[in-house]
C-alpha positions as CSV (number, residue, x, y, z in Angstrom):
1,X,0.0,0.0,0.0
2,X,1.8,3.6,-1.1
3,X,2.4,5.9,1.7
4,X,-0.1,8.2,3.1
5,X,-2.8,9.4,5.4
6,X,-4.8,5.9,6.1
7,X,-2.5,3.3,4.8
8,X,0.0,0.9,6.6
9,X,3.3,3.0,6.6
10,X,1.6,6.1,8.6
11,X,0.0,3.8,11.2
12,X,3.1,1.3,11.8
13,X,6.3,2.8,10.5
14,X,8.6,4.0,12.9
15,X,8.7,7.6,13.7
16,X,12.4,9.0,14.2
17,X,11.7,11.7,16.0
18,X,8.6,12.8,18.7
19,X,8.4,16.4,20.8
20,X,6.4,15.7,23.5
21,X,4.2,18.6,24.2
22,X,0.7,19.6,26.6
23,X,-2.8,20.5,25.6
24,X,-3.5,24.0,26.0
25,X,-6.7,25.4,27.4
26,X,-6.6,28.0,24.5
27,X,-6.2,24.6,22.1
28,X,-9.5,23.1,23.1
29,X,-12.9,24.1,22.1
30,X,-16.6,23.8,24.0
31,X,-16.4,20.3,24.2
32,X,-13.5,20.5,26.1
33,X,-11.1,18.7,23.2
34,X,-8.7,20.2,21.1
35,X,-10.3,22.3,18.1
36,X,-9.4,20.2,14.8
37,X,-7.4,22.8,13.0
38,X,-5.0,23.0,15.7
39,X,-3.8,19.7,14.8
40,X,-2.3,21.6,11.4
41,X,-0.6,24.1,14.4
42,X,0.7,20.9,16.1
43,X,1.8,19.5,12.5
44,X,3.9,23.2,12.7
45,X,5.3,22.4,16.1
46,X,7.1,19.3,15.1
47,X,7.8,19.7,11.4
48,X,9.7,23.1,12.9
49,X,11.5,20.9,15.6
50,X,12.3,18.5,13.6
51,X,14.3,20.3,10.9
52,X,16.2,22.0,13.5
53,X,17.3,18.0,14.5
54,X,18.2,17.7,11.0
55,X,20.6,21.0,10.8
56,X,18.1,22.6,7.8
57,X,18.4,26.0,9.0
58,X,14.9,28.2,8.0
59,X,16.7,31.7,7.6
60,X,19.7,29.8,6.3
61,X,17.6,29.3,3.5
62,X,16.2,32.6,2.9
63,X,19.5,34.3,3.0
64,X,20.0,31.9,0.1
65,X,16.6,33.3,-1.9
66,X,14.7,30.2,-1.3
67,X,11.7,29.3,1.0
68,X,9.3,26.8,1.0
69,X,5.4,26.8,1.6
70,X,2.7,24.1,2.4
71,X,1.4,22.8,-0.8
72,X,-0.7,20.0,0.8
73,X,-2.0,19.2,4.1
74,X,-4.1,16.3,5.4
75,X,-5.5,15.1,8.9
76,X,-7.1,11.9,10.1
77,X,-8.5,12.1,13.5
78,X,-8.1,8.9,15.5
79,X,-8.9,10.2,19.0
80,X,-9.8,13.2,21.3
81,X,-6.9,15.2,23.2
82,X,-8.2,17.3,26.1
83,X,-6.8,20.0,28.4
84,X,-3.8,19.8,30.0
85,X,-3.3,16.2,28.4
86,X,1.0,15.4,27.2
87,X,1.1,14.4,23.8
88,X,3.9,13.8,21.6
89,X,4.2,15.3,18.2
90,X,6.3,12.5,15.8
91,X,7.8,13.0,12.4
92,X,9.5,11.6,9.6
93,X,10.2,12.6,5.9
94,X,8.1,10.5,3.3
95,X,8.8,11.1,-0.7
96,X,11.2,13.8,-1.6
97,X,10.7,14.5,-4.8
98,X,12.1,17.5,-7.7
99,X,11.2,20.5,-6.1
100,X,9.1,18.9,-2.8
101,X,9.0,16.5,-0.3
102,X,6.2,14.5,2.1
103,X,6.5,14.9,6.2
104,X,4.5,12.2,7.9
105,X,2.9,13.1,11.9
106,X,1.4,11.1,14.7
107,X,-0.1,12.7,17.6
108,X,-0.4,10.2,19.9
109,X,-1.7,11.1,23.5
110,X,1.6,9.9,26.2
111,X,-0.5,7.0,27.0
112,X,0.2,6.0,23.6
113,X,-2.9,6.9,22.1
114,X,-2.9,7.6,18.3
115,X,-5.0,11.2,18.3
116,X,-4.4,11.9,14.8
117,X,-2.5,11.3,11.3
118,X,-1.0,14.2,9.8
119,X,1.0,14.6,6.4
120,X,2.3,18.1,5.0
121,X,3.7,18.3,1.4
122,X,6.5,21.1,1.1
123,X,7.1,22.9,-2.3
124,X,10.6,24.6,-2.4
125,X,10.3,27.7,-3.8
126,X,12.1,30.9,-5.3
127,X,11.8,33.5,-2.9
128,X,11.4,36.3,-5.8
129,X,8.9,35.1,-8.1
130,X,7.2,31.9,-6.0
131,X,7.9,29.4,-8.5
132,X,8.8,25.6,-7.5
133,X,12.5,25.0,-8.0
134,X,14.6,22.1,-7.6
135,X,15.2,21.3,-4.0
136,X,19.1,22.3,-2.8
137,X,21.6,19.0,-2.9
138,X,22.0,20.0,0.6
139,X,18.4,19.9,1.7
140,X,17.7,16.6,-0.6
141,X,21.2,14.8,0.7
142,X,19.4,15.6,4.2
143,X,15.8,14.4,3.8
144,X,17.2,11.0,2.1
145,X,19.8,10.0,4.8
146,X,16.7,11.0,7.6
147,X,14.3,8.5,5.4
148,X,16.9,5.9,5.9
C-alpha cells in the first residue's frame, strides 16, 4: 500500500523523532477537546522541531533566496486530546521529490494513544517570483539520509 494518510506505513512505520508537548486550554474548544485545525498548528510544532534536528536552518535558506510553503496538508482524527493532556508530536520525511518533499505526523496522547494522522507536502520555492524549483543537494542529501 503507497504511503499516506490511512495506509499501513503512517500507522506502523517508525517515527524518528517525537516532541512531547501539553494541551493547551486556548487549544481546546466547548467540548473540552482540542479544536481540529489546531492539529495543522501541532503539524507546525514538530515539522519546525524536527528540521532543527536535521541541521536545515529556515533563515539559512532565505538568505540563500529560497523558501518553501505548504502545498498540501491532510488530517485523520483517530482520538480526542483534552486539556492539560501530554502528547507527543512524531515525524519523519516520506517522498522527496524535484522540487518537494512529504513529512509524515502522529499525535499520539503519552498513553500511547494515536490522536491523529498528519501529512504536509513542502514545495521549495524561489523567494522572488514563487515558483517551485529544484530542492538544494543539501536539503535533498538531508531528507534522504533521515528516510533511511
Amino acid at each position: 500500500m503507497p504511503s499516506g494518510i490511512g495506509s499501513e506505513r503512517v500507522s506502523e512505520a517508525p517515527f524518528p523523532f517525537s516532541f512531547r508537548q501539553r494541551v493547551r486550554f486556548g487549544e481546546t474548544d466547548m467540548q473540552g477537546v482540542v479544536y481540529y485545525a489546531n492539529y495543522l498548528l501541532f503539524a507546525e510544532v514538530g515539522r519546525v522541531a524536527y528540521m532543527r534536528e536535521l541541521g536545515i536552518d529556515y533563515a539559512r535558506l532565505l538568505e540563500r533566496g529560497v523558501d518553501f510553503t505548504i502545498g498540501e496538508a491532510s488530517v485523520r482524527y483517530k482520538a480526542a486530546l483534552h486539556f492539560d493532556e501530554e502528547y507527543d508530536i512524531r515525524v519523519r520525511v516520506g517522498e522527496v521529490r524535484r522540487a518537494s518533499w512529504t513529512f509524515e505526523y502522529a499525535v499520539d496522547r503519552a498513553d500511547g494513544t494515536r490522536c491523529a494522522e498528519m501529512q504536509t507536502v513542502q514545495v521549495m520555492l524561489e523567494r522572488g517570483t514563487f515558483k517551485a524549483q529544484r530542492l538544494p543537494d543539501e536539503i535533498r542529501s538531508t531528507l534522504e539520509a533521515a528516510r533511511e
